[in-house]
C-alpha positions, 0 to 999 in steps of 0.5 A, spaced: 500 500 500 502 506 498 501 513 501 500 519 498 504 525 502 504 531 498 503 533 491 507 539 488 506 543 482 513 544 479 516 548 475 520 546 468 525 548 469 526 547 477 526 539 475 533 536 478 537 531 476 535 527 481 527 527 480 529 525 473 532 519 475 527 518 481 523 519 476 526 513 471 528 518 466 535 517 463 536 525 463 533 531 462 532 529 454 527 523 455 523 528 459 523 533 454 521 528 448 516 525 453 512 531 454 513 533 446 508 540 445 504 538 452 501 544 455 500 544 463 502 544 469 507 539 471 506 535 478 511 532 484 507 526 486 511 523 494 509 517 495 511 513 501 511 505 501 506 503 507 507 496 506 503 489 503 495 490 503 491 486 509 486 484 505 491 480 501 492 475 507 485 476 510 482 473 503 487 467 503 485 465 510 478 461 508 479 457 515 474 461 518 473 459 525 465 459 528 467 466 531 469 469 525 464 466 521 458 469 525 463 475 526 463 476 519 455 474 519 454 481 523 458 484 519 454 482 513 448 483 516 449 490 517 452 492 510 445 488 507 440 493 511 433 493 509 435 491 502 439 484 503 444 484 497 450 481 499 449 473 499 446 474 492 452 478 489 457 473 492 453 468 490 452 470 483 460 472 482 461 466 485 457 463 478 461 467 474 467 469 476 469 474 471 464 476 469 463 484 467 461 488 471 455 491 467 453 483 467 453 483 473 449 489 475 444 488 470 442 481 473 441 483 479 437 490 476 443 494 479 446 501 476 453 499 475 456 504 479 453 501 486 454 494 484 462 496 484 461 500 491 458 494 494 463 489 491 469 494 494 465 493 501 466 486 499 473 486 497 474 489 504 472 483 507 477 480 503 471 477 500 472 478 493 477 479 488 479 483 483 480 481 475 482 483 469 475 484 467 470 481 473 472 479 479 471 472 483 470 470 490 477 469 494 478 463 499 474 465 504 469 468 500 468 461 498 468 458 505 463 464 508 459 463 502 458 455 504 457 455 510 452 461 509 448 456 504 448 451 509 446 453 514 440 456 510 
């Protein structure tokens, strides 16, 4: 994960030789021919390295005890609402794992923009994950998803 710390309008001229190479630019050349005749305003991004993303390790851990089950049951039911949607989205990207985005919303009458939402709030979890196109249930989506099924 990656943090933004500050994003700074640079002046052209004011580029040092260090930011070209911080930057992956041989020299001051590469940059010129990469920027050719563009007009604007030229940016300094900082990032700082914040470490590997937590949900990489928490969708792996598909060997949900009974605690943490019913804990992300709570979790589900409070995300689910008045309008539970939750157990059919996992459900339908679990038969269709990648699967456009827009498929996926059009069966289940949802606007695309919302049904991305929810899936992010899912991902979150460590539910989901995201392909190329589409997305498919991580482990422990998979591991919730059937012991919800059972107990239903």
């Amino acid at each position: 994960m990656l943090a933004v710390e500050a994003v700074d309008a640079v002046a052209l001229n004011a580029v040092s030789d260090d930011d070209l190479k911080r930057a992956g630019y041989a020299d001051r050349a590469a940059l010129d021919a990469m920027l050719g005749k563009r007009e604007g305003t030229l940016h300094r991004i900082r990032l700082r390295y914040l470490g590997v993303d937590p949900r990489l390790a928490l969708r792996d851990a598909a060997a949900l005890t009974d605690e943490d089950a019913a804990e992300l049951s709570q979790t589900i039911e409070r995300m689910d609402g008045a309008t539970p949607w939750v157990r059919a989205t996992l459900e339908l990207i679990g038969q269709r794992p990648g699967a456009p985005a827009q498929d996926l919303a059009e069966l289940l009458g949802r606007e695309k923009t919302k049904f991305k939402s929810n899936v992010r709030r899912l991902k979150s979890l460590g539910l989901t994950e995201s392909l190329t196109v589409g997305y498919r249930l991580s482990p422990r989506g998979e591991a919730w998803l059937s012991r919800a099924i059972a107990s239903a």
